[in-house]
N, C-alpha and C positions, 0 to 999 in steps of 0.2 A: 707454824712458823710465820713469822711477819716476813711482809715482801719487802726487797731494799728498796729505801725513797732512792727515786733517778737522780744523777749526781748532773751539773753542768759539765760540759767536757771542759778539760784545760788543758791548754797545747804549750807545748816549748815552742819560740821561735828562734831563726838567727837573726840576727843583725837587718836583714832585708825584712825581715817581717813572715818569710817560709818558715810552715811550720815542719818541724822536724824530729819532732814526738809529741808523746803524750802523758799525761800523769792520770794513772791510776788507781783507786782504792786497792788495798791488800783482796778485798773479798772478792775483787772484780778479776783481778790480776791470776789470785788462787785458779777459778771459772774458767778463764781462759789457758790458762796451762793445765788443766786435770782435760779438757775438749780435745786441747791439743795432742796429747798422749793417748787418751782413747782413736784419734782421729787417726794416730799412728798404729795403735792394735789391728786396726779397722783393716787401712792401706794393710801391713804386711799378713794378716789373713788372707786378704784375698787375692796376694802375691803367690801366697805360699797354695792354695787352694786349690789350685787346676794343677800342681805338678803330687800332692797329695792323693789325688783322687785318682791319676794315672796311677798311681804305683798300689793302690787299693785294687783296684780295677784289673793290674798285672796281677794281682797275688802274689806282691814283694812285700807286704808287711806280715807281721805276726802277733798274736795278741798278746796283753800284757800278762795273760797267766801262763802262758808257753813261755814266754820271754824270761820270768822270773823260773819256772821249772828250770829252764836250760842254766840261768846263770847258778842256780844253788846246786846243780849237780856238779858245776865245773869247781865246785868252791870246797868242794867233799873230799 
């Protein structure tokens, strides 16, 4: 796969000359929103992670082939 040639940045400014965005290519744009979603898997993994492993730890979960035994007897 060819690497993207670097683009110059281009900035929105206001009226004073602050810049107050920016324009960016779709592909560059696409990059940063797919980082940003992983970056959010990431964060609530390892939210969820330590209260997980407590309750592993307790012996409050059950595994997935008990879990489906129980639900298809109730379903009989």
């Amino acid at each position: 796969m060819k690497a993207p040639a670097l683009k110059p940045e281009q900035f929105v400014t206001d009226a004073k000359g602050k810049r107050v965005g920016v324009l960016l290519d779709m592909a560059t744009y696409d990059r940063l929103r797919e980082a940003e979603e992983e970056l959010a898997d990431l964060r609530a993994y390892d939210t969820a992670r330590p209260k997980v492993q407590a309750e592993v730890a307790a012996g409050k979960v059950v595994s997935l082939a008990h879990y489906q035994l129980k639900r298809n007897a109730r379903r009989k």
